[in-house]
BALUM-678419 format. One record per residue (C-alpha): residue number from 0; x, z, y. Coordinates in steps of 0.2 Angstrom, whole numbers, padded with zeros to 4 digits. Example, Ala and Ser with C-alpha at 12.3 -4.5 7.8 and 13.67 -1.06 7.14 Angstrom:
<atoms>
<atom num="0" c1="0062" c3="0039" c2="-0022"/>
<atom num="1" c1="0068" c3="0036" c2="-0005"/>
</atoms>
This chain:
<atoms>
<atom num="0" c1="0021" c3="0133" c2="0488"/>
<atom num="1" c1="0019" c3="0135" c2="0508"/>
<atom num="2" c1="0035" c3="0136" c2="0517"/>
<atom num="3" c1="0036" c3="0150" c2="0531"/>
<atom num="4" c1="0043" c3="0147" c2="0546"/>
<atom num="5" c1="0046" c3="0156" c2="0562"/>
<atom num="6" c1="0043" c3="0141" c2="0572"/>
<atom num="7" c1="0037" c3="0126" c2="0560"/>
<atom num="8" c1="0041" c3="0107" c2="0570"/>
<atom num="9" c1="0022" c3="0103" c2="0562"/>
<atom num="10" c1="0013" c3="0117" c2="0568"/>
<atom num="11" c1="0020" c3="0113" c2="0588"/>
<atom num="12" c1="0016" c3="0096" c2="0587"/>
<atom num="13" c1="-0002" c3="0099" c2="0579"/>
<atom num="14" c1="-0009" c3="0098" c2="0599"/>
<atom num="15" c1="-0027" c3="0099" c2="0595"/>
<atom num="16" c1="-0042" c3="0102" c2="0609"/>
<atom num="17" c1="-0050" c3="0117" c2="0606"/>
<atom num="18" c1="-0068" c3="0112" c2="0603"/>
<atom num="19" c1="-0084" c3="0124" c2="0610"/>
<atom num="20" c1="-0088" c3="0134" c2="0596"/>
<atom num="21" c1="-0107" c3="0142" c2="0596"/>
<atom num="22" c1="-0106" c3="0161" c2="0600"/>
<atom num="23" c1="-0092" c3="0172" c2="0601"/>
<atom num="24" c1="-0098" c3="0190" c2="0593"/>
<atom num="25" c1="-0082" c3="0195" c2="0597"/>
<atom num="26" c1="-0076" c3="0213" c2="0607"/>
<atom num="27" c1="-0068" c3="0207" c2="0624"/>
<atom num="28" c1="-0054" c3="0216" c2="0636"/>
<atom num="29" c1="-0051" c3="0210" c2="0652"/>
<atom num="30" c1="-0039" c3="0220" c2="0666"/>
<atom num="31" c1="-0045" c3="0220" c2="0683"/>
<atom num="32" c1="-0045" c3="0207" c2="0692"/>
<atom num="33" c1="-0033" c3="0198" c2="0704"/>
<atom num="34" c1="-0037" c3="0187" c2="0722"/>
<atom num="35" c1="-0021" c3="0178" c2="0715"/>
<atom num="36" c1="-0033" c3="0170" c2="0701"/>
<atom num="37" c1="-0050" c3="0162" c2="0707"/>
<atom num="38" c1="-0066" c3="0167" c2="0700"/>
<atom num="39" c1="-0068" c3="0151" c2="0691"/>
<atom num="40" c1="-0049" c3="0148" c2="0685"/>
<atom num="41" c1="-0052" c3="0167" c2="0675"/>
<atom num="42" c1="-0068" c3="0161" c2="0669"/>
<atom num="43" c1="-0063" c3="0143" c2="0660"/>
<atom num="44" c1="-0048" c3="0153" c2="0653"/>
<atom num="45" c1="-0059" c3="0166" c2="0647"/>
<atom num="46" c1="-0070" c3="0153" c2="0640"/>
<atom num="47" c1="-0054" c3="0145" c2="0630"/>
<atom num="48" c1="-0050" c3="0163" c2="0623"/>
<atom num="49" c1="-0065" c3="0164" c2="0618"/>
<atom num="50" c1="-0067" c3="0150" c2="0609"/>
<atom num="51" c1="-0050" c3="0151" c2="0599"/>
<atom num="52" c1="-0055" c3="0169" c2="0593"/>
<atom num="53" c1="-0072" c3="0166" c2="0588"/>
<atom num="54" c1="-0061" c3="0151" c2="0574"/>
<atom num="55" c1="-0064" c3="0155" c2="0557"/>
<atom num="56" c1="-0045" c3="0161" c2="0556"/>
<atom num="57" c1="-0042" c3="0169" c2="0571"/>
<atom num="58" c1="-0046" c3="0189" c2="0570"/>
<atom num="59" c1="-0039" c3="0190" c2="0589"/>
<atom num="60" c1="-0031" c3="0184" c2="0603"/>
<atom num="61" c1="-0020" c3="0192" c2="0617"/>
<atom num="62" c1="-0015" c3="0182" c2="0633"/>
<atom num="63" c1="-0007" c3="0189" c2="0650"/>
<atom num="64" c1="-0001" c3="0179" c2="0667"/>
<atom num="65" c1="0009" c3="0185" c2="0681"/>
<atom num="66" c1="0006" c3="0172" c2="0696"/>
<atom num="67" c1="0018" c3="0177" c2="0710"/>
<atom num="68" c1="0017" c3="0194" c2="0704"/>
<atom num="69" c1="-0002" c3="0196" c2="0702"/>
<atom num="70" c1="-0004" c3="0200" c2="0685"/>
<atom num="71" c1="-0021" c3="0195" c2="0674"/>
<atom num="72" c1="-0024" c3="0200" c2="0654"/>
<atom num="73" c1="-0037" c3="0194" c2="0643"/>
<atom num="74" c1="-0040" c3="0198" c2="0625"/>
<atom num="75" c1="-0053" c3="0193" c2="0611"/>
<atom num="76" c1="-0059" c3="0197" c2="0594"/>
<atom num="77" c1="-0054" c3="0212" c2="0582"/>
<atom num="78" c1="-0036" c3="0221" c2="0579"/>
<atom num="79" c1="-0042" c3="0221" c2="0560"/>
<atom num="80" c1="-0052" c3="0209" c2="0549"/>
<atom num="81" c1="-0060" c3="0223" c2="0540"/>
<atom num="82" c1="-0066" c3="0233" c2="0559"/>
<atom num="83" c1="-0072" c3="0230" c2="0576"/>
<atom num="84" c1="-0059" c3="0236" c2="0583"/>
<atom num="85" c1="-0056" c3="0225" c2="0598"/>
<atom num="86" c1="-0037" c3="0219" c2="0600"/>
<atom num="87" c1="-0029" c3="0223" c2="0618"/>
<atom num="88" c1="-0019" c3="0215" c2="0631"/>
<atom num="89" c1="-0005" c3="0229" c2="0628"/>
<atom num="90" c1="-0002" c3="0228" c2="0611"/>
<atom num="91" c1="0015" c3="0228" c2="0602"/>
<atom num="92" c1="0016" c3="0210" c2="0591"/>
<atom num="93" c1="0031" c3="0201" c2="0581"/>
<atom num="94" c1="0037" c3="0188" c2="0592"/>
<atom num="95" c1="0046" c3="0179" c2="0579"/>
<atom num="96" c1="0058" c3="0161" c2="0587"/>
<atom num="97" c1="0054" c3="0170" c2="0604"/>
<atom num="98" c1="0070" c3="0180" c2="0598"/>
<atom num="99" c1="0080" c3="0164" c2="0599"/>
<atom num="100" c1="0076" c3="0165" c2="0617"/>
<atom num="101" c1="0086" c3="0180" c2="0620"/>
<atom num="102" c1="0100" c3="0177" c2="0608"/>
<atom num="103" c1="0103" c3="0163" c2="0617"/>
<atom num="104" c1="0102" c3="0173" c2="0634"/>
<atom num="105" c1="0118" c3="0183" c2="0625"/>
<atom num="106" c1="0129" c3="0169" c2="0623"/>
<atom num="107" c1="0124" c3="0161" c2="0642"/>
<atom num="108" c1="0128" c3="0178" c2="0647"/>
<atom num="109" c1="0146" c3="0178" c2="0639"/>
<atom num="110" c1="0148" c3="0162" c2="0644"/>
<atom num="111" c1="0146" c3="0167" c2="0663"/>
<atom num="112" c1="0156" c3="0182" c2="0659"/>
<atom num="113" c1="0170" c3="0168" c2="0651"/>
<atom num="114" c1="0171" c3="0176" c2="0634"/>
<atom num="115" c1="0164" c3="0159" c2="0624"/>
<atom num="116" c1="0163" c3="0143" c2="0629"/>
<atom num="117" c1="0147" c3="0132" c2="0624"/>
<atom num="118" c1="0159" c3="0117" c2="0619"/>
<atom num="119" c1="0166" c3="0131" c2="0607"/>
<atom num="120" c1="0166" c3="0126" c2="0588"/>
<atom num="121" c1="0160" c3="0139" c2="0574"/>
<atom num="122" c1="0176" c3="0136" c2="0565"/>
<atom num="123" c1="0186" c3="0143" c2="0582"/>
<atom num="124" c1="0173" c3="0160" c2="0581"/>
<atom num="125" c1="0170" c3="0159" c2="0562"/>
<atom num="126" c1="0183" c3="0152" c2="0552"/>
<atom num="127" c1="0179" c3="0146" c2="0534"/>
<atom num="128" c1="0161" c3="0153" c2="0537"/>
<atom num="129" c1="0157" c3="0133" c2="0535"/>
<atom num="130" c1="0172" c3="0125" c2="0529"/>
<atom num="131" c1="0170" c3="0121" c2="0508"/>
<atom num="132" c1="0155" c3="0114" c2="0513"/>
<atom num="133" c1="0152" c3="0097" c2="0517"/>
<atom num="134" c1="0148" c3="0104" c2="0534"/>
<atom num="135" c1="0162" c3="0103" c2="0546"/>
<atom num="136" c1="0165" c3="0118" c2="0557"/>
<atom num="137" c1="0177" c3="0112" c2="0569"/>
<atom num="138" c1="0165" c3="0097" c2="0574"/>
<atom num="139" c1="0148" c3="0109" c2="0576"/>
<atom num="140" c1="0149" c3="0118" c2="0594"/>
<atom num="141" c1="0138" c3="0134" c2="0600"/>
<atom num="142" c1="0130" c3="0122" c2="0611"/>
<atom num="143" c1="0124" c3="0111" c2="0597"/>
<atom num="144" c1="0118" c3="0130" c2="0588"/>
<atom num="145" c1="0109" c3="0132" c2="0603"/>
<atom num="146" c1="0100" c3="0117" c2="0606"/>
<atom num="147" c1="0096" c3="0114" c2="0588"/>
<atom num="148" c1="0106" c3="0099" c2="0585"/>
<atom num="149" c1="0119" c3="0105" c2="0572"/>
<atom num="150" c1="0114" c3="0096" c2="0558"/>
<atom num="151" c1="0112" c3="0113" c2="0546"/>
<atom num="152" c1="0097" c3="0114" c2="0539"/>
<atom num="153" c1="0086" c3="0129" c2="0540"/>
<atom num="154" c1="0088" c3="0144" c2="0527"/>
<atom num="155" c1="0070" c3="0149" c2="0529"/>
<atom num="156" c1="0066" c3="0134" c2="0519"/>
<atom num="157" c1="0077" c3="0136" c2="0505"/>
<atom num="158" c1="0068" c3="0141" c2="0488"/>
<atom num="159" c1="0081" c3="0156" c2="0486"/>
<atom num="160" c1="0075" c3="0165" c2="0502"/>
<atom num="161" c1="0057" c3="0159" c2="0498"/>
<atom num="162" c1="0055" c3="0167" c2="0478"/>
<atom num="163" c1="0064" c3="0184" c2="0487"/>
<atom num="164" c1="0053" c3="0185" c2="0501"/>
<atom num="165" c1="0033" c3="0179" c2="0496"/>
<atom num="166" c1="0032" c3="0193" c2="0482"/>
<atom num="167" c1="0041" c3="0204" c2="0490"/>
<atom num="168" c1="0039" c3="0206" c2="0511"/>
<atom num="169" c1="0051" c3="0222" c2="0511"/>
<atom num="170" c1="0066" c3="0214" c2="0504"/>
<atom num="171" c1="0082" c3="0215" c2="0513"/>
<atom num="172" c1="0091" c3="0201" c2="0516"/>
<atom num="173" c1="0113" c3="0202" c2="0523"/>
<atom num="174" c1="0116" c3="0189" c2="0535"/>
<atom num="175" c1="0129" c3="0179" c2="0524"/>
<atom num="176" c1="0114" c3="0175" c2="0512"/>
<atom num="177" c1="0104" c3="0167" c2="0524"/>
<atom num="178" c1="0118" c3="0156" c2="0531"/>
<atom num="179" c1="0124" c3="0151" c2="0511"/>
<atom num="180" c1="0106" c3="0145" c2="0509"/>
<atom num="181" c1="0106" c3="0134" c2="0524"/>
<atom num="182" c1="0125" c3="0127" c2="0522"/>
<atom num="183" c1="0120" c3="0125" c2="0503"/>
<atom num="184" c1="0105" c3="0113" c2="0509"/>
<atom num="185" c1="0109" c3="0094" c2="0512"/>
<atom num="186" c1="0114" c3="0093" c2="0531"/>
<atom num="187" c1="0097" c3="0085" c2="0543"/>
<atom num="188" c1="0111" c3="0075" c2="0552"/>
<atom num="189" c1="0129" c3="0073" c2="0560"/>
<atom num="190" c1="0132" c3="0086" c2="0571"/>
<atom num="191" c1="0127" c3="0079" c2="0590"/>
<atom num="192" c1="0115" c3="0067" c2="0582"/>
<atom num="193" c1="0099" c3="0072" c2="0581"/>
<atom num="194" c1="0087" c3="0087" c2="0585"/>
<atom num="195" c1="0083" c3="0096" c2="0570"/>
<atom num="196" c1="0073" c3="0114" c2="0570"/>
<atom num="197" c1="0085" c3="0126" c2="0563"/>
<atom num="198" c1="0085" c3="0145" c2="0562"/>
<atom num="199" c1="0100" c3="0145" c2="0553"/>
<atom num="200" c1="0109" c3="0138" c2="0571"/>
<atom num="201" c1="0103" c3="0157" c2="0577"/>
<atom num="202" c1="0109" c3="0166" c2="0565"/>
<atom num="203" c1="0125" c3="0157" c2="0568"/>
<atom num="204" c1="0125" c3="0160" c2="0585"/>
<atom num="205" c1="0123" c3="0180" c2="0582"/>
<atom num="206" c1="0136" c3="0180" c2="0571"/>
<atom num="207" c1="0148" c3="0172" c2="0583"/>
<atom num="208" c1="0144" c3="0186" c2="0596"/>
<atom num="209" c1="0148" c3="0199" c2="0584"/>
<atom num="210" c1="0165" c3="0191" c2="0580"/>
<atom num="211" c1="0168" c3="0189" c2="0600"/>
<atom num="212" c1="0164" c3="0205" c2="0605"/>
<atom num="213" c1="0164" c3="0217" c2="0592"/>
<atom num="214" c1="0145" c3="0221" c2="0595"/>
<atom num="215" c1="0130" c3="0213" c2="0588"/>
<atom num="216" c1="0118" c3="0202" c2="0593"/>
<atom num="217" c1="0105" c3="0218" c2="0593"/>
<atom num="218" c1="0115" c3="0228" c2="0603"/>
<atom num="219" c1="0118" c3="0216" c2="0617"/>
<atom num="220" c1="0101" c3="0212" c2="0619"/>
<atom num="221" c1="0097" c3="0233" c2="0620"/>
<atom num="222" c1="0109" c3="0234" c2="0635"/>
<atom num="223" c1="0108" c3="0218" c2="0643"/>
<atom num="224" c1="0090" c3="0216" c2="0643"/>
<atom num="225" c1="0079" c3="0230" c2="0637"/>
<atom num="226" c1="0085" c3="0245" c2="0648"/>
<atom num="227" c1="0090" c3="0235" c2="0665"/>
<atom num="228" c1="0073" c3="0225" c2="0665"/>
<atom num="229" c1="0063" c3="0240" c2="0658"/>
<atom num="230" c1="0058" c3="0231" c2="0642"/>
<atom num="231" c1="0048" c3="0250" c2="0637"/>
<atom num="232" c1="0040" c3="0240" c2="0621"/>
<atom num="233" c1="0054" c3="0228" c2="0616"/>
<atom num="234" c1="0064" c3="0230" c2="0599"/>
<atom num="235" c1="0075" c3="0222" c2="0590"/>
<atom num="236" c1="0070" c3="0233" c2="0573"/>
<atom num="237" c1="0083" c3="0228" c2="0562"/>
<atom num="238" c1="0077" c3="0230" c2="0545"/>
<atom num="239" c1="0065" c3="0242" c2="0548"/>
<atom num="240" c1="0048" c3="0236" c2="0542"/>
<atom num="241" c1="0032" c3="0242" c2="0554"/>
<atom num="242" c1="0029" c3="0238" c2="0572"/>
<atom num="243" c1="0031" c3="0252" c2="0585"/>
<atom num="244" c1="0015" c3="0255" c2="0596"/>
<atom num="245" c1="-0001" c3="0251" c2="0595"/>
<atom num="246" c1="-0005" c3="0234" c2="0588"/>
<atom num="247" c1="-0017" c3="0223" c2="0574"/>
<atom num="248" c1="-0013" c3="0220" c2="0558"/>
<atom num="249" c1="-0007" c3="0205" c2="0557"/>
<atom num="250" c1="-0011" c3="0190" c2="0542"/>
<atom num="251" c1="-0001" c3="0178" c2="0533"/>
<atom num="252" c1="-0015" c3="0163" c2="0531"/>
<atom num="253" c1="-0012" c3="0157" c2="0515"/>
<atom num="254" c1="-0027" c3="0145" c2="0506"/>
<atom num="255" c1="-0039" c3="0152" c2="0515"/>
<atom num="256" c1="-0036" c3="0171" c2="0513"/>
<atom num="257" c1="-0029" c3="0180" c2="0524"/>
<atom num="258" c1="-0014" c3="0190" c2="0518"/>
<atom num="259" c1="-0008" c3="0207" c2="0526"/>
<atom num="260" c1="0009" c3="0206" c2="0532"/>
<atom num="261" c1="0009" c3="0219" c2="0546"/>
<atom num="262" c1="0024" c3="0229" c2="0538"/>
<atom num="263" c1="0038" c3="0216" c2="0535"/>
<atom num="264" c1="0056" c3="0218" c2="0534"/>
<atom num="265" c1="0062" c3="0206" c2="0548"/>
<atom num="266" c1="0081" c3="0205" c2="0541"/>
<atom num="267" c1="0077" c3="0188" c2="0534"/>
<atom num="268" c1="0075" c3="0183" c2="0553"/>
<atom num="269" c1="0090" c3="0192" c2="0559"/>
<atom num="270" c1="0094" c3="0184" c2="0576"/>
<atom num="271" c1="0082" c3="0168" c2="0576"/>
<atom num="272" c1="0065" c3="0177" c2="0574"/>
<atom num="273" c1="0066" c3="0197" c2="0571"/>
<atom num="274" c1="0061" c3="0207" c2="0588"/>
<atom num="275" c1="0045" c3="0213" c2="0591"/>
<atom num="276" c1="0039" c3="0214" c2="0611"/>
<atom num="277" c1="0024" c3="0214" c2="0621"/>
<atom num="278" c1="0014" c3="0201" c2="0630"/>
<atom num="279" c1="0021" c3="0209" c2="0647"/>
<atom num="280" c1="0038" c3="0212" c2="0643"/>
<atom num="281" c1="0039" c3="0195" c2="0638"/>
<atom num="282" c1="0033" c3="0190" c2="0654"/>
<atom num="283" c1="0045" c3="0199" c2="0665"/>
<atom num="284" c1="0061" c3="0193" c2="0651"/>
<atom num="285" c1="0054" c3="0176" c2="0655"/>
<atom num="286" c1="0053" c3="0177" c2="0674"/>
<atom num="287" c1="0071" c3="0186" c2="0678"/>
<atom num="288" c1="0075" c3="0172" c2="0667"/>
<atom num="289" c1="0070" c3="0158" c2="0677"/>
<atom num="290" c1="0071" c3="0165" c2="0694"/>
<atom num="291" c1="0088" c3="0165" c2="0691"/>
<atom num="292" c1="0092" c3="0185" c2="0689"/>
<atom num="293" c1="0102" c3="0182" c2="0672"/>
<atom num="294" c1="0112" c3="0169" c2="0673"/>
<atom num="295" c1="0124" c3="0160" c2="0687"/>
<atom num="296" c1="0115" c3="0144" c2="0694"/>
<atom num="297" c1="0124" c3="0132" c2="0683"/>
<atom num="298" c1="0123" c3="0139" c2="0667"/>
<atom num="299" c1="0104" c3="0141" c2="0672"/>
<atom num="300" c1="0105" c3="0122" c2="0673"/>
<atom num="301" c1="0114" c3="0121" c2="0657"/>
<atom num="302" c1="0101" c3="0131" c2="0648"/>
<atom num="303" c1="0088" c3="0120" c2="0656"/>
<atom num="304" c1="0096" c3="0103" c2="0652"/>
<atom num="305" c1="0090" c3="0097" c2="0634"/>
<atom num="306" c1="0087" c3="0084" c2="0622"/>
<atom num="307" c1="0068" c3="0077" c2="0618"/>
<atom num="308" c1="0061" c3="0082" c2="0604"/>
<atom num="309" c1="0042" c3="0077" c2="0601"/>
<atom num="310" c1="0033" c3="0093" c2="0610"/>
<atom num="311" c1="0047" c3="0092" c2="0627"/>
<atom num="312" c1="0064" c3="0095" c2="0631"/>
<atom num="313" c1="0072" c3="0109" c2="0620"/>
<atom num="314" c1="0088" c3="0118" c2="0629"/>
<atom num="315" c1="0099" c3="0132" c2="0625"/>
<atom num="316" c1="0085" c3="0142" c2="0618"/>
<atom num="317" c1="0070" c3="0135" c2="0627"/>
<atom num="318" c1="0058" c3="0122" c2="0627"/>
<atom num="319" c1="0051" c3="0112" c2="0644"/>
<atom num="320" c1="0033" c3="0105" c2="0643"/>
<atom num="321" c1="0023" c3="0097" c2="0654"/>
<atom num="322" c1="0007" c3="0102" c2="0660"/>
<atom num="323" c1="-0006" c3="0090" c2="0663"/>
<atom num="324" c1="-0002" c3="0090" c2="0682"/>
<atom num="325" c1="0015" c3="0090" c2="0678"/>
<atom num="326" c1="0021" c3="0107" c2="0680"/>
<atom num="327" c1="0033" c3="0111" c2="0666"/>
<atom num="328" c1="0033" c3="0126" c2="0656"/>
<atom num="329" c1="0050" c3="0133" c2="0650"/>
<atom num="330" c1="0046" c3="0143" c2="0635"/>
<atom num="331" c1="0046" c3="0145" c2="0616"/>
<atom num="332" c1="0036" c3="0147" c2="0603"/>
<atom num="333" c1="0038" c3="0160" c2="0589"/>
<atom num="334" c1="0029" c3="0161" c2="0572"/>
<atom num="335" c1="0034" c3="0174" c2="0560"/>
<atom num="336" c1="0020" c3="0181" c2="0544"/>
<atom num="337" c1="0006" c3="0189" c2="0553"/>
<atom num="338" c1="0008" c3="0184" c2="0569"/>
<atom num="339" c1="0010" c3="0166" c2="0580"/>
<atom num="340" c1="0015" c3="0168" c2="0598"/>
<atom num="341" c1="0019" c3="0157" c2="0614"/>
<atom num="342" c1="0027" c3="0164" c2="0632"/>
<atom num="343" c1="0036" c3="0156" c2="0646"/>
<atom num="344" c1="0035" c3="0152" c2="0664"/>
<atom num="345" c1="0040" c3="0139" c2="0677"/>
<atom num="346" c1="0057" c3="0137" c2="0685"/>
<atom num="347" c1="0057" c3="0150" c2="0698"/>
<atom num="348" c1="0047" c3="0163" c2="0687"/>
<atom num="349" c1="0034" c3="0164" c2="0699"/>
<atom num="350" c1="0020" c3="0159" c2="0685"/>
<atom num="351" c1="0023" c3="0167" c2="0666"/>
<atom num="352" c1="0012" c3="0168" c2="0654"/>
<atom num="353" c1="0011" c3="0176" c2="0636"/>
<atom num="354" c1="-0001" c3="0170" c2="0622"/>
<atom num="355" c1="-0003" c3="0181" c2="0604"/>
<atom num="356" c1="-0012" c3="0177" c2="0589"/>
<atom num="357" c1="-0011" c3="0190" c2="0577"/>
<atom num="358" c1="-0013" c3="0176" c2="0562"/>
<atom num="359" c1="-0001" c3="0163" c2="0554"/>
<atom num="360" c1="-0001" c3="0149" c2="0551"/>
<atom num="361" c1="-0016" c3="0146" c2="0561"/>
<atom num="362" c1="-0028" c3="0130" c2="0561"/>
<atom num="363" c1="-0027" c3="0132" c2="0582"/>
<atom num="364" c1="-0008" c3="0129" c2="0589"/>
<atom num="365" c1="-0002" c3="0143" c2="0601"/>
<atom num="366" c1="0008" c3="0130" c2="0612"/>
<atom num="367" c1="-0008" c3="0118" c2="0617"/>
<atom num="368" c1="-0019" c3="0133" c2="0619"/>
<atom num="369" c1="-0006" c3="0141" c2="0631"/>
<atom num="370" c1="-0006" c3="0125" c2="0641"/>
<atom num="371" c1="-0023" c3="0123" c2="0641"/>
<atom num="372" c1="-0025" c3="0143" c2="0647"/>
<atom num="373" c1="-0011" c3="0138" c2="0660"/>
<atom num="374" c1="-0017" c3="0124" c2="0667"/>
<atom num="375" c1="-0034" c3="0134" c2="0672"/>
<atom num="376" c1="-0023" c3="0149" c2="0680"/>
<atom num="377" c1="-0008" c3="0142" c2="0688"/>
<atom num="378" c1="-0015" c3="0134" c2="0701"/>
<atom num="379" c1="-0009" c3="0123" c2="0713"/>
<atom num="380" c1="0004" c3="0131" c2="0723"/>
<atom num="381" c1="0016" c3="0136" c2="0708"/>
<atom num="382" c1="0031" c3="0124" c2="0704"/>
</atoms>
């Protein structure tokens, strides 16, 4: 049986170099074009889009850049596997582990505001959630939660959530089941020890801001995100199961044939994977991030301070990889049934860039394709 995952280890570190592929057939959209971007920079990236959509398993691909506030949008291939209806730079997508981004943004925020402390435990803001396990809560902090470090394993593997959710992609699942199948799992290692991927840190971690302040993970992101940034095509949908807006139909890839899973209830990814966004509003969430809108100066540096894992430097909810000029990309990736997506930016937020396959699992990886892309539209004076 093939194990979802919002954000599987594997399919990050699976960098391999798009090859050319003969003839593309596919429908292209492309927004006007920007003196920020070259001439030849646009044309390269449009080559690599191009190549990835014509794949085999790939109906289509999105990708938008904001460079100093220049924007540039590309998209390629079909909305549908059954039409030729192209896929556009504005559509509406699940962004899947992208969500563990602004969960985490939630708790840096509180942190700022001195509600929670990232040296915390889940024992102080959770009692007994973890205790009679042979986890131990009082020696697991939210920082460890949010760097993926904790040692609980992830729910999402657990055969549990897997025989309720493969036959069945409307099921509801309550928090507490998800975090009893993780902390019923063997521990990956002591806490502290080791980076291990995790969504059931997340979901933790959205629990804790309910207990802290009465509201949930959800509605903080509404009010502290979505309506001051203007985030018009960000949701956080609950259990609701279609997408809002226009957007593809997305495929679960399994064995070779492609599985519809555009409707999907995303309560089995709760506050590590369920929000659905736009490659555009991801793009501005990920600049006010790292130009330093959000957060004070040293919590910035907190969230951008990590441990090594083997695709970069994972923080409180965000990865840094290097380019091949060695411009680092602070990101994340997010994979969720249907739909396999990439978006982040360099420290400052002067370059940001979103990347959407409407496929998963997908034999191209979003995260070497975005740097790929990146490296032919940043150019030289981004930092």
């Amino acid at each position: 049986m093939n194990k979802i995952s919002m954000l599987t280890v594997s399919t990050m570190i699976t960098a391999t170099l798009l090859l050319p592929l003969s003839g593309t057939g596919f429908a292209k959209q492309t927004d006007p074009l920007v003196t920020t971007y070259s001439q030849d920079s646009q044309t390269k990236a449009k080559q690599l889009i191009d190549e990835a959509a014509n794949h085999q398993n790939i109906p289509g691909i999105i990708v938008a850049s904001s460079n100093k506030g220049s924007k540039w949008a590309y998209a390629s291939g079909e909305a549908s596997i059954y039409g030729t209806d192209p896929v556009k730079t504005n559509f509406t997508f699940r962004i899947g582990s992208l969500t563990k981004t602004f969960t985490a943004m939630v708790i840096l925020q509180l942190v700022d505001e001195q509600k929670l402390n990232l040296d915390d435990t889940i024992e102080k803001w959770l009692p007994d959630v973890v205790k009679g396990t042979e986890y131990e809560g009082d020696h697991i902090t939210i920082r460890q939660l949010l760097n993926q470090t904790s040692g609980i394993p992830d729910y999402s593997e657990h055969k549990d959530i897997l025989d309720k959710l493969l036959p069945n992609p409307l099921h509801s699942f309550t928090v507490d089941e998800l975090v009893r199948s993780g902390l019923n799992m063997k521990a990956t290692s002591k806490p502290g020890e080791k980076w291990v991927y995790s969504n059931t840190n997340t979901v933790l971690a959205g629990m804790i801001i309910k207990k802290a302040t009465g509201e949930t993970y959800g509605q903080h992101i509404r009010k502290r995100f979505i309506a001051p940034l203007k985030l018009t095509s960000t949701y956080v949908p609950d259990d609701y199961s279609f997408i809002p807006g226009e957007h593809a139909r997305g495929y679960f890839v399994l064995d070779g044939q492609f599985i519809d899973r555009t409707e999907m209830n995303p309560s089995w990814a709760d506050a590590a994977g369920s929000m659905i966004s736009t490659a555009d509003d991801l793009n501005t969430f990920f600049s006010a991030i790292l130009s330093g809108k959000l957060l004070k100066p040293a919590t910035l540096d907190q969230m951008l301070t990590g441990v090594e894992t083997p695709v970069g430097e994972y923080g409180l909810g965000i990865v840094g990889t290097k380019l091949t000029n060695g411009i680092t990309i602070w990101g994340h990736g997010g994979n969720f049934p249907g739909f396999a997506t990439f978006a982040g930016g360099t420290r400052g937020g002067d370059y940001v860039q979103t990347l959407n396959i409407n496929a998963m699992p997908s034999e191209i990886n979003t995260l070497p394709l975005s740097k790929s892309i990146a490296e032919q539209l940043i150019g030289s004076s981004s930092h």
